[in-house]
DSSP file (Angstrom, degrees, kcal/mol; ACC not computed):
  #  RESIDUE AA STRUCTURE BP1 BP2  ACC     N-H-->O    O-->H-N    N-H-->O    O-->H-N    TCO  KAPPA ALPHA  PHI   PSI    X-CA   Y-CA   Z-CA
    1    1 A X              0   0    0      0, 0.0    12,-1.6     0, 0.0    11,-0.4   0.000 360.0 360.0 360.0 161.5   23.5  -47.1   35.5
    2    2 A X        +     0   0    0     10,-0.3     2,-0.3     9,-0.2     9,-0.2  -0.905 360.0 176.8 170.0 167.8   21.2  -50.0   35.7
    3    3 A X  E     -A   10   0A   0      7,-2.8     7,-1.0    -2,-0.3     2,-0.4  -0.958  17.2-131.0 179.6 142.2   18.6  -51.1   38.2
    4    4 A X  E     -A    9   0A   0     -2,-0.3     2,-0.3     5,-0.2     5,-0.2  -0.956  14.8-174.7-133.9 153.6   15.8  -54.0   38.7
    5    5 A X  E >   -A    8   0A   0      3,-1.1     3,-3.4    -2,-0.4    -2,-0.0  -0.991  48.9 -71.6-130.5 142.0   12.5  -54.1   39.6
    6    6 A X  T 3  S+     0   0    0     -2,-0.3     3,-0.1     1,-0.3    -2,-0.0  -0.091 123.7   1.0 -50.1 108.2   10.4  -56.7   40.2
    7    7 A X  T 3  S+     0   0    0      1,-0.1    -1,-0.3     0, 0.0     2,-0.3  -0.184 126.4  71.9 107.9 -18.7    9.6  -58.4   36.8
    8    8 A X  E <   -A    5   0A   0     -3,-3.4    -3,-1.1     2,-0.1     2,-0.4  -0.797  53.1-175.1-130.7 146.9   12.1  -55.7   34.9
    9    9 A X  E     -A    4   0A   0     26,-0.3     2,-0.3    -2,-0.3    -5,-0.2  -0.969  21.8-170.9-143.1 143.5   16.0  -55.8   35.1
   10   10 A X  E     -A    3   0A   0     -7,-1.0    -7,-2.8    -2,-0.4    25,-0.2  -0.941  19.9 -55.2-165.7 117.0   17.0  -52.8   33.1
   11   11 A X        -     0   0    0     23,-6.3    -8,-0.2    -2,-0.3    -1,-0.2  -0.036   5.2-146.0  76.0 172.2   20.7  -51.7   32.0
   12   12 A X        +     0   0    0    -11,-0.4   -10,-0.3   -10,-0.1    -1,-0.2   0.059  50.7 150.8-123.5 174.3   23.1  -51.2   32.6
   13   13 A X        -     0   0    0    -12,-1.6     2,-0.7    -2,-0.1    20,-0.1  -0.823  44.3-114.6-161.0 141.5   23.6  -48.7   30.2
   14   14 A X        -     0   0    0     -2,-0.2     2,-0.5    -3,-0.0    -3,-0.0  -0.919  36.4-147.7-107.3 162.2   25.9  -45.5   30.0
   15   15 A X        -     0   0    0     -2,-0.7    16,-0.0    16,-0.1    18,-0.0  -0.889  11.6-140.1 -97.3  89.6   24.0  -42.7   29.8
   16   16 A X        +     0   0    0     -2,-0.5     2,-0.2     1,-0.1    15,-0.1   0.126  42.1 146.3 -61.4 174.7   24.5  -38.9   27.9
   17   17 A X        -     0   0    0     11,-0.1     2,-0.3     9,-0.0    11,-0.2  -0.947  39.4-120.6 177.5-173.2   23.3  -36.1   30.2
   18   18 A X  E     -B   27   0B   0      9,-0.8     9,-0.9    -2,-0.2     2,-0.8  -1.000  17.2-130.1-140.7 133.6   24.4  -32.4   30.8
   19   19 A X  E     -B   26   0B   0     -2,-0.3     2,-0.8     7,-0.2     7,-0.2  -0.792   2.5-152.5-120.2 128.3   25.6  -30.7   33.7
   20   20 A X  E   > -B   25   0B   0      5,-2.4     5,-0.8    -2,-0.8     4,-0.2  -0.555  13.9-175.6 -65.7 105.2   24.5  -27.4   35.2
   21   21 A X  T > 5S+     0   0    0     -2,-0.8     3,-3.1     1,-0.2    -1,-0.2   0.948  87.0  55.0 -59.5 -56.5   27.8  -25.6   37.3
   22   22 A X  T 3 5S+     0   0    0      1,-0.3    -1,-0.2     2,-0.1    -2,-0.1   0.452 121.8  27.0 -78.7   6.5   25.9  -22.9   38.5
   23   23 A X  T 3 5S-     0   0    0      2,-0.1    -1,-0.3    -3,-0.1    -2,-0.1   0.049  91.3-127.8-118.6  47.2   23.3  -25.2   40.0
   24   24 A X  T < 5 +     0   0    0     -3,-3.1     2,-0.4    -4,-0.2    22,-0.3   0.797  61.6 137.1  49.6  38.1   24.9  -28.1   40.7
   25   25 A X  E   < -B   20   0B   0     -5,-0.8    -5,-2.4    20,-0.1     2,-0.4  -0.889  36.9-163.6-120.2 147.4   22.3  -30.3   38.7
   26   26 A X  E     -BC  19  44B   0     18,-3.6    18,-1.6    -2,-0.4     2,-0.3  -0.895  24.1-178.2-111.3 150.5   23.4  -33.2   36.4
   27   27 A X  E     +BC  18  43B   0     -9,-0.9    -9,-0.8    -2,-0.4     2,-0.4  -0.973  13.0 174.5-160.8 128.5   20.2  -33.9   34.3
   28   28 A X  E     + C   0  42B   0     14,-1.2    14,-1.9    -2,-0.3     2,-0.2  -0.994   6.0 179.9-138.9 138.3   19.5  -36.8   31.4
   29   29 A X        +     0   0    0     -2,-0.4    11,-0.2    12,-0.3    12,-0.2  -0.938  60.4  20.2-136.9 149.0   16.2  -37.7   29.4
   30   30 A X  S    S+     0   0    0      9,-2.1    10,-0.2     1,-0.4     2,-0.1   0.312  72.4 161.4 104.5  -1.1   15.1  -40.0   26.9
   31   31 A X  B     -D   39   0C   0      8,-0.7     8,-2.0   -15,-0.1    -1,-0.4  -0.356  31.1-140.6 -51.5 122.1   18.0  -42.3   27.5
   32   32 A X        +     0   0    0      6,-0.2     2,-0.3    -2,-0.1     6,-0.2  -0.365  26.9 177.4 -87.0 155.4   17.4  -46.2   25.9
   33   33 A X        -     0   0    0     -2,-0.1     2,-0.3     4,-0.1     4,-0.2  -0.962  32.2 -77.2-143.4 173.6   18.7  -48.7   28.1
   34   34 A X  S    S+     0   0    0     -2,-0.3   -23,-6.3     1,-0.2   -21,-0.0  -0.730 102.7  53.7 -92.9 158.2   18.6  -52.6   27.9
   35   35 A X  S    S-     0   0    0     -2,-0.3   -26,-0.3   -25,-0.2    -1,-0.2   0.764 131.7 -79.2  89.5  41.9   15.7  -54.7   28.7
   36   36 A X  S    S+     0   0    0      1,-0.1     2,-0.3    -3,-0.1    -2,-0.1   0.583  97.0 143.9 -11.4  63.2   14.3  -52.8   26.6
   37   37 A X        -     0   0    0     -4,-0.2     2,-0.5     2,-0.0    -1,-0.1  -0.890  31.1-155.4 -90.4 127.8   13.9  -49.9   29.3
   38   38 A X        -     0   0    0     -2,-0.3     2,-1.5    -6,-0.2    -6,-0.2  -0.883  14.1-128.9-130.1 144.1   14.2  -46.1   28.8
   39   39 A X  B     -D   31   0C   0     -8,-2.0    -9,-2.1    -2,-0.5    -8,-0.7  -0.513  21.0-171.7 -45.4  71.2   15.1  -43.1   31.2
   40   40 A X        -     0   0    0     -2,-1.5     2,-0.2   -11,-0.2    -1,-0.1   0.706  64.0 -18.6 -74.2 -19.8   12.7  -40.5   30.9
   41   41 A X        -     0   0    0    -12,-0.2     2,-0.4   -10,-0.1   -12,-0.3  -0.508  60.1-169.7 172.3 129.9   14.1  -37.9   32.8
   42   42 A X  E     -C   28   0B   0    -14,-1.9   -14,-1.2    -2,-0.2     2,-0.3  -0.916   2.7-175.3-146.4 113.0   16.8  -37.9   35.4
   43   43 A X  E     +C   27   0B   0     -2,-0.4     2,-0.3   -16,-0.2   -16,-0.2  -0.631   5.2 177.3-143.8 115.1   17.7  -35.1   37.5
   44   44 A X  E     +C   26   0B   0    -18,-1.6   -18,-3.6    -2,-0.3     2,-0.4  -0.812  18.1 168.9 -73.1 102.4   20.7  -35.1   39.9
   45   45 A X        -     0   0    0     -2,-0.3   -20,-0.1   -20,-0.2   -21,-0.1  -0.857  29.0-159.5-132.7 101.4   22.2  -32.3   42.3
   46   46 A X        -     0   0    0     -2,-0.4     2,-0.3   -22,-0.3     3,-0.1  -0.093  13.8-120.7 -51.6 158.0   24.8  -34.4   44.6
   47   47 A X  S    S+     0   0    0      1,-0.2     2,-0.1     2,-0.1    -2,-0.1  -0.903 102.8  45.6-168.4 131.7   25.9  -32.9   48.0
   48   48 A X  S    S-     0   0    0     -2,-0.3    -1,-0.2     1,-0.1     3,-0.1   0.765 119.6 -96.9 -47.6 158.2   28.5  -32.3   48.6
   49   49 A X        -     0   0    0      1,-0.2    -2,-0.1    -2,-0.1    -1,-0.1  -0.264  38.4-101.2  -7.8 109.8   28.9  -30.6   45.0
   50   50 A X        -     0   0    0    -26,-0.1     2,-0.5     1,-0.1    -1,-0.2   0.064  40.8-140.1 -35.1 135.0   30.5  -32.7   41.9
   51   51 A X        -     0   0    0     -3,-0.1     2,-0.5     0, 0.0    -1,-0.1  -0.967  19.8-157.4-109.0 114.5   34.2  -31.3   41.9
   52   52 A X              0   0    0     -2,-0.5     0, 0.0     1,-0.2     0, 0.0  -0.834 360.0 360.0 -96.5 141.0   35.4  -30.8   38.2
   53   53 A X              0   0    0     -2,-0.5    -1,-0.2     0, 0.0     0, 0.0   0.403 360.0 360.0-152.4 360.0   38.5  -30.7   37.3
């Protein structure tokens, strides 16, 4: 992941997280990144639905 904003260019970085099945949610916080940026809380439910396999 990685991403810029004006004055900040930040990651990219990979990122732990956890993923919910039964609600479809992928979810990360507290994640450091470079450019000395951090993730504070991330939550993700894609559609269609992450296929694991």
């Amino acid at each position: 992941m990685g991403f810029s904003l004006v004055g900040y260019n930040c990651g990219p970085a990979t990122l732990s997280g956890s993923f919910d099945n039964m609600t479809n949610t992928l979810t990360s916080t507290n994640q450091p990144m470079s450019g000395n940026c951090t993730v504070n809380s991330l939550s993700v439910q894609p559609n269609p639905a992450f296929t694991l396999s």
